[in-house]
N, C-alpha and C positions, 0 to 999 in steps of 0.2 A: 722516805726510805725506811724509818725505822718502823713507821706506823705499821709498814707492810708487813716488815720482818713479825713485829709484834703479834697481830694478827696473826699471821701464818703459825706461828710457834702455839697461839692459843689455841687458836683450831687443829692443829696438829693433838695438840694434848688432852682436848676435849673428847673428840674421833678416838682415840685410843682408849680413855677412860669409860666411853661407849660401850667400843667395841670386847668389854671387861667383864660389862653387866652382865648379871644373869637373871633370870624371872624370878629366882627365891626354890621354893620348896619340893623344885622337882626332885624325881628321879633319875641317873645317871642311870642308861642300859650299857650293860658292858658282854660282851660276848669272849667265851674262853674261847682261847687258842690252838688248846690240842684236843678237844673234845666238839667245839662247836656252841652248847648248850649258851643260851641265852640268858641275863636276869636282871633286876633291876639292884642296886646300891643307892643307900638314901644317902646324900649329902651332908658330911658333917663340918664344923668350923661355920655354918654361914649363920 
């Protein structure tokens, strides 16, 4: 039973740390609100 738990808890934590990744060096598109106009923002901190 604990093997299971164990298991379970890793794959839970792995799945998340996944699901975190990012490719690296894209750009973010972000689109305004009250105008509409579209653009790209470069990623900083990575």
């Amino acid at each position: 039973m604990k093997k299971l738990v164990l298991w379970t808890l890793i794959s839970a934590f792995v799945l998340s740390m996944a699901a975190c990744a990012t490719t690296g060096g894209e750009a973010m598109r972000v689109k305004c609100p009250s105008c509409g106009y579209e653009f790209d923002v470069e990623r900083y901190g990575r």
